[in-house]
C-alpha positions as MATLAB code, in Angstrom:
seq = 'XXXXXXXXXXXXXXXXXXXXXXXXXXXXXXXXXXXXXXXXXXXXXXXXXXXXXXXXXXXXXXXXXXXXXXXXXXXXXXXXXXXXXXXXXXXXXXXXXXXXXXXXXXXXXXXXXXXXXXXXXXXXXXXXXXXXXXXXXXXXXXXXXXXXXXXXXXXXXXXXXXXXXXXXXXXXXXXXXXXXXXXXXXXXXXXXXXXXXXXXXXXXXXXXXXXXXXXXXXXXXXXXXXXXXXXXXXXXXXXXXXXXXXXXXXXXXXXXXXXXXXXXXXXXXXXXXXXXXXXXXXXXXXXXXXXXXXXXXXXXXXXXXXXXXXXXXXXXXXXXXXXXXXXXXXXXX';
ca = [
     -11.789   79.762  -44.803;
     -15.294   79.376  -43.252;
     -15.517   80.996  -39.765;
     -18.917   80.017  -37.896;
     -20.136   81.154  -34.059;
     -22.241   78.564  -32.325;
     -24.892   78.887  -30.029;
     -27.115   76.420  -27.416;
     -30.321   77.064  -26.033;
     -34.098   75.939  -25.639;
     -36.969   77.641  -27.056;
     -37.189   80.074  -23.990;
     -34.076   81.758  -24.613;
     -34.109   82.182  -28.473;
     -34.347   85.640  -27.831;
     -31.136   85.930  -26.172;
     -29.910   84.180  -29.052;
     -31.344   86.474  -31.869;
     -29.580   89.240  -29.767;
     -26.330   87.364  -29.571;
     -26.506   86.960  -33.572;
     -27.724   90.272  -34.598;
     -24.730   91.614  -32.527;
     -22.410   89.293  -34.312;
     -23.208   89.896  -37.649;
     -23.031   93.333  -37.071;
     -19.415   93.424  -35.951;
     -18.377   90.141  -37.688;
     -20.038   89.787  -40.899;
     -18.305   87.307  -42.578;
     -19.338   84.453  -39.551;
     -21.723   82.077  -40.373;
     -23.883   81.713  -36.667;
     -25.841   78.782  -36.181;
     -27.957   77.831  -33.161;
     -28.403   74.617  -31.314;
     -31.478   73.818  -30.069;
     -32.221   71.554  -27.399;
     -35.755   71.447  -28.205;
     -38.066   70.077  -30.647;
     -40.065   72.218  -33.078;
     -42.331   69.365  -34.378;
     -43.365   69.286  -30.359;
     -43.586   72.857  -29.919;
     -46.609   75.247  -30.858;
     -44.256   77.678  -31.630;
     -44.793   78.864  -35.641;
     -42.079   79.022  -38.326;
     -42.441   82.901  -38.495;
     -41.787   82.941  -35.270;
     -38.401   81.907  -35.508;
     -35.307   83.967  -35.679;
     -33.461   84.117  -39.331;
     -30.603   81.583  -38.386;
     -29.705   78.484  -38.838;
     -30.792   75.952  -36.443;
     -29.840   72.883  -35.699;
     -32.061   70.617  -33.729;
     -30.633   68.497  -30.757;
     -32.430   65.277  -32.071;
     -31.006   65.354  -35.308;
     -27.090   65.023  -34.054;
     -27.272   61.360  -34.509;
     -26.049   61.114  -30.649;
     -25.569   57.524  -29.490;
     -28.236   56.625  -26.429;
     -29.485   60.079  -26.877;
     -32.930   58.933  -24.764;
     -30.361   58.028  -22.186;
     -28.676   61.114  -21.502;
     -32.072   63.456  -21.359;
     -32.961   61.321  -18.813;
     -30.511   61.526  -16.705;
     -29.897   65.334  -16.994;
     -31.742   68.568  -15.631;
     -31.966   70.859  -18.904;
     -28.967   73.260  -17.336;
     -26.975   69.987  -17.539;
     -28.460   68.473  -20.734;
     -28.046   72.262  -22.291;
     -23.968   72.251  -20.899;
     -23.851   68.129  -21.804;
     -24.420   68.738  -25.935;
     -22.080   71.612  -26.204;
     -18.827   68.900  -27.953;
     -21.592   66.971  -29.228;
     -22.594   70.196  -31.437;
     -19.297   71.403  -32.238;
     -17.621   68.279  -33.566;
     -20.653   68.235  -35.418;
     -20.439   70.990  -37.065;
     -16.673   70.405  -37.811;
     -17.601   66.995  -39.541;
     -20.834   68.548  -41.401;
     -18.739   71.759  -42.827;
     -15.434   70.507  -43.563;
     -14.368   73.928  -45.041;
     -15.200   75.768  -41.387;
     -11.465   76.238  -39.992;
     -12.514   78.116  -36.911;
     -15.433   77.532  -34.280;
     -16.721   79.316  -31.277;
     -18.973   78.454  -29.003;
     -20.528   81.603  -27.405;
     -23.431   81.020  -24.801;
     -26.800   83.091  -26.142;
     -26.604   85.902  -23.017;
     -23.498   87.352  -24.740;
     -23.546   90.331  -26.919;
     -20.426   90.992  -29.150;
     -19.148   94.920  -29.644;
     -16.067   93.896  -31.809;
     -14.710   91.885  -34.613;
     -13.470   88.907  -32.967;
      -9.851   89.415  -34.552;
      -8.373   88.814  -31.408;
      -9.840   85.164  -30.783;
      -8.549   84.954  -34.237;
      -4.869   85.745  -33.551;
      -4.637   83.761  -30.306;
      -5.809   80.596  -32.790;
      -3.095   81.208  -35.268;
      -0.886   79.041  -33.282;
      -3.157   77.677  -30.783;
      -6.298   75.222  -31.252;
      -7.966   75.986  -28.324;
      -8.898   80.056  -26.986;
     -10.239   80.031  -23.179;
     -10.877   82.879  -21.120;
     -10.520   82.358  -17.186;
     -12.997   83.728  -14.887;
     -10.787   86.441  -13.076;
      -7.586   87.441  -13.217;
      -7.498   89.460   -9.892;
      -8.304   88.241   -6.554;
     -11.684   89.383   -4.875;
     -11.258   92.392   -2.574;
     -13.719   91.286   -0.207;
     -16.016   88.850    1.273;
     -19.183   89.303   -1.394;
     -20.090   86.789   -4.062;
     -18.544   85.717   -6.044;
     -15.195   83.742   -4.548;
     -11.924   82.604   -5.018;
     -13.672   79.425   -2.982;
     -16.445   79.236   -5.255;
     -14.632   79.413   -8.590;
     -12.334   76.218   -7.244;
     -15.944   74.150   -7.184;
     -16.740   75.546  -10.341;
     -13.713   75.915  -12.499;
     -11.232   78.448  -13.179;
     -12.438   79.300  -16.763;
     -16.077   80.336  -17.901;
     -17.084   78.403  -20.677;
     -19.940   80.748  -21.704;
     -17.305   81.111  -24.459;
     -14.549   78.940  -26.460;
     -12.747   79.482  -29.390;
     -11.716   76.588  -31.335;
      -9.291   75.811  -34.751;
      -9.816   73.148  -36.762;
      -6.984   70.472  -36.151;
      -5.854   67.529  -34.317;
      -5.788   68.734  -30.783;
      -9.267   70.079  -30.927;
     -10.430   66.490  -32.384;
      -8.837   65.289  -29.892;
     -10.149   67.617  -26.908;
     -13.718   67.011  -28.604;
     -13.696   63.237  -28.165;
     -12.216   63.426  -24.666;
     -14.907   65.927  -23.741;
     -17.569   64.398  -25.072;
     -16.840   61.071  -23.208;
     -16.778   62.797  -20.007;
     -19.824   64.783  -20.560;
     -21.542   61.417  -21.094;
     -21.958   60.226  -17.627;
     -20.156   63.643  -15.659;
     -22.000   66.688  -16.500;
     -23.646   66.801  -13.419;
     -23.632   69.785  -11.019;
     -22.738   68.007   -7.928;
     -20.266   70.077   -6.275;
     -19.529   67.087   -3.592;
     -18.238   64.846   -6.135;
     -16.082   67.473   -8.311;
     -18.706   67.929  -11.032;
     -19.749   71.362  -12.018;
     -21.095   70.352  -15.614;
     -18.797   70.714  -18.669;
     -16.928   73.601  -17.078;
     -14.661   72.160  -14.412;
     -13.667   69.548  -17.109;
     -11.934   72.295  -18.723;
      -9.621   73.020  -15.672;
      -7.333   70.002  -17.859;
      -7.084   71.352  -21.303;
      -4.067   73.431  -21.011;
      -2.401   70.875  -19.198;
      -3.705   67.492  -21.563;
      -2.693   69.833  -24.800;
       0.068   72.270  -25.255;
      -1.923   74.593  -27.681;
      -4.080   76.128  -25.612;
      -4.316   79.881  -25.274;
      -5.065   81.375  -22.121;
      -6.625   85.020  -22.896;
      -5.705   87.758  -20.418;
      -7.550   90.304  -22.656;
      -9.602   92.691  -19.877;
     -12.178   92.873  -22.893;
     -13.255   89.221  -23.608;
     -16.017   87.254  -21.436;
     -16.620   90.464  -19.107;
     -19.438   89.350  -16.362;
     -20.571   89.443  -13.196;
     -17.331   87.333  -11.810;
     -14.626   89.974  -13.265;
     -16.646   93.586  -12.466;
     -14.171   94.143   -9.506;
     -11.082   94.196  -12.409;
     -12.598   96.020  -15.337;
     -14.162   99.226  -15.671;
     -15.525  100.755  -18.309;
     -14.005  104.122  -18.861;
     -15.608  105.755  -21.536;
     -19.302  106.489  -22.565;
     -19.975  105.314  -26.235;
     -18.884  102.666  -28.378;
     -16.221  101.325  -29.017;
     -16.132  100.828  -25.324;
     -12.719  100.549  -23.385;
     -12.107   98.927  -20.684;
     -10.076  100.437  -17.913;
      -8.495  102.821  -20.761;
      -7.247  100.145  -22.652;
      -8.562   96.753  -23.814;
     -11.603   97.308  -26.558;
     -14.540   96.035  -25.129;
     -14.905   92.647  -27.054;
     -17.940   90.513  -26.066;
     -19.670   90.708  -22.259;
     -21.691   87.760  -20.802;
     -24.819   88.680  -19.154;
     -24.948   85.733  -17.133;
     -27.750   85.797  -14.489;
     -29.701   88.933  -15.698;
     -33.179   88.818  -16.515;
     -34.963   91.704  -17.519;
     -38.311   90.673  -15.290;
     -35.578   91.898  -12.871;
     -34.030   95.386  -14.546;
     -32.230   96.613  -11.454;
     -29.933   93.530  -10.695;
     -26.931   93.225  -12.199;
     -26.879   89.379  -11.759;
     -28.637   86.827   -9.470;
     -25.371   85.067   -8.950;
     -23.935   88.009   -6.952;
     -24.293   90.926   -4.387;
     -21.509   92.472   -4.202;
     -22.815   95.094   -7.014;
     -25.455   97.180   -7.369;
     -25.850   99.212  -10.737;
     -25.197  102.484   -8.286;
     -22.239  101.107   -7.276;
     -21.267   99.619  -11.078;
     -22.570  102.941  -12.993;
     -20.336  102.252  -15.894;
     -21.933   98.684  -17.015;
     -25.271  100.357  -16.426;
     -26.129  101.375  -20.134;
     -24.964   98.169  -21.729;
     -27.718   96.506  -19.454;
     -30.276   99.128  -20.493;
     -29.571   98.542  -24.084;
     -29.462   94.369  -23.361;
     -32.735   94.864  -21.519;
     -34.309   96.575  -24.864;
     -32.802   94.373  -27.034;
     -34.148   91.446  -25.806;
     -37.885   92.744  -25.231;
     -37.683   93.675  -28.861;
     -36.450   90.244  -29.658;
     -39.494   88.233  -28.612;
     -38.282   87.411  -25.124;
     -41.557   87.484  -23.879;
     -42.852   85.495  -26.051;
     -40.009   82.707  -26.044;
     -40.170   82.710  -22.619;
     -43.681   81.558  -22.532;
     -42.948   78.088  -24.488;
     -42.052   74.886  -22.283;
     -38.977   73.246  -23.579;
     -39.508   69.365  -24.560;
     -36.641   67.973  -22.513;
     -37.543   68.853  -19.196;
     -39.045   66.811  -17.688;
     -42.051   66.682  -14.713;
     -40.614   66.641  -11.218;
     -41.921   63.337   -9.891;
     -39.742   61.613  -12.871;
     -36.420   63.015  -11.493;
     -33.933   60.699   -9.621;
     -34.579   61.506   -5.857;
     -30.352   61.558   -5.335;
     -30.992   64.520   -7.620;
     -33.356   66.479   -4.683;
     -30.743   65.062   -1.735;
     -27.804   66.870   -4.234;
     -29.772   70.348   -4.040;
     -30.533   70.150   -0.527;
     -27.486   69.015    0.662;
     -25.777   72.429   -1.180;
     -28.359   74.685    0.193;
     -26.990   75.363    3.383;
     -23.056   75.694    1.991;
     -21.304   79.324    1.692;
     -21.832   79.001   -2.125;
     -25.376   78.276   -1.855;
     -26.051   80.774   -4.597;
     -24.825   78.107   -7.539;
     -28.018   75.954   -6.468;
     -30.122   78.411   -8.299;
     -28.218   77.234  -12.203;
     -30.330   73.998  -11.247;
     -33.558   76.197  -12.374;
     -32.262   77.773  -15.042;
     -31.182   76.633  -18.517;
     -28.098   78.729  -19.401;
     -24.973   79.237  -17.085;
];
């Protein structure tokens, strides 16, 4: 049984996803990891050597009907969030001996064999994490309120089984994606994520994950703690640290914990701090600042986008969750 972790990113964050792989393959050795690029290397000056050792798989080269059409109408954060079925049914129908496919986002490092993904699948085709499992105590970012407009599971990660359901899920997905992958919070879109709000209800084998140690981020700090100083790390005495999401950190920005959130500070979150130390390293070491240097071929100049596009951002700017404006200028979630 083939087992393969999938990636998505542009150019500019192929150092997040070297770090992402190196981590897996370290922990998980058996995984095949292959990362989709929305980009295009025959438009890039970037050099083969460049390159990190894994497979890629261009975005062009998907065969994806009216392909022109939906990089048009996209901002890369949607375009990069629009592909993400697109990819994995492709890789299902290009490796028919891969049984079991994740999706991880490229700002993710992985600490553990993924066994437990693995054991939620045996009877289950789909393997979703949600957000939170514990209210917010307090009025900082991020909310309850917020996570209703964007959707109650983070799909920086899914876990999926080879079968009928996920064929299934995969077409329906896809078809929304096609035309609904916007982020226009007015109109119930938050890009592939809110979608996802349906699966457990549309299919039956769906596994909800209350594992403390899966997708840890910004968005679940107030119900997890890491409580002990080396790896394998627990979390809150317990759960095995598997895989944390280090959505919204940038290391041009070492001291913040996430730009999606204040109710943190790394004095106040102590425990996390080393794991963004080592993250920060890890990516300098990487090549992000070279990768981050290299314009990505899909985005395109601002005069060309749709001006409902501009009203959309304004619109949100003034709104308590102004903060989720800000994924409109970046290219991962």
């Amino acid at each position: 049984m083939q087992k393969i972790v999938l990636t998505i990113c542009s150019i500019n964050y192929l150092a997040q996803a070297k770090t992402l792989g190196d981590s897996l393959k370290k922990h998980n050795p058996t995984y095949r990891y292959f990362i989709g690029l929305v980009d295009r290397l025959d438009k890039s000056d970037i050099q083969k050597d460049q390159l990190p050792p894994y497979e890629l798989i261009e975005l062009h080269t998907l065969g994806i009907e009216d392909l022109d059409d939906l990089c048009e109408k996209y901002n890369i954060t949607e375009l990069n969030t629009a592909v993400k079925p697109f990819f994995l049914d492709h890789i299902y129908n290009t490796y028919p001996e891969a049984e079991i496919v994740h999706y991880f986002d490229p700002d993710i490092v992985i600490y553990q064999p993924l066994t437990e993904i693995e054991k939620g699948l045996e009877n289950n085709s789909l393997y979703v994490t949600p957000h939170t499992l514990k209210a917010y105590p307090d009025e900082y970012e991020p909310q309850e309120r917020g996570l209703l407009n964007t959707g109650l599971y983070n799909l920086g990660f899914i876990g999926t089984k080879r079968s009928a359901t996920t064929a299934s899920f995969l077409a329906w997905w896809k078809d929304r994606l096609r035309d609904h992958c916007y982020i226009d919070l007015e109109k119930g879109m938050f890009v592939d994520q809110l979608w996802v709000n349906f699966a457990p209800l549309y299919y039956e084998d769906v596994y909800v994950s209350r594992h403390l140690g899966l997708n840890m981020a910004y968005w679940n700090l107030h119900e997890r703690v890491i409580t002990n100083d080396n790896e394998p790390y627990l979390i809150n005495e317990k759960y095995p640290l598997i895989f944390f999401h280090f959505s919204g950190y940038s290391p041009e920005k070492p001291t913040q914990i996430s730009k999606y959130q204040n109710r943190y500070t790394f004095q106040e979150k102590s425990d996390v701090a080393s794991l963004f130390d080592f993250y920060a390293q890890a990516l300098i070491a990487n090549g992000h600042n070279t990768y981050k240097k290299f314009p990505c071929f899909y985005i395109k100049p601002a005069p060309l986008l749709p001006r409902k596009r501009f009203l959309r951002v304004r619109k949100y700017a003034s709104m308590p969750f102004r903060w989720l404006v800000n994924f409109i200028d970046t290219v991962q979630l």
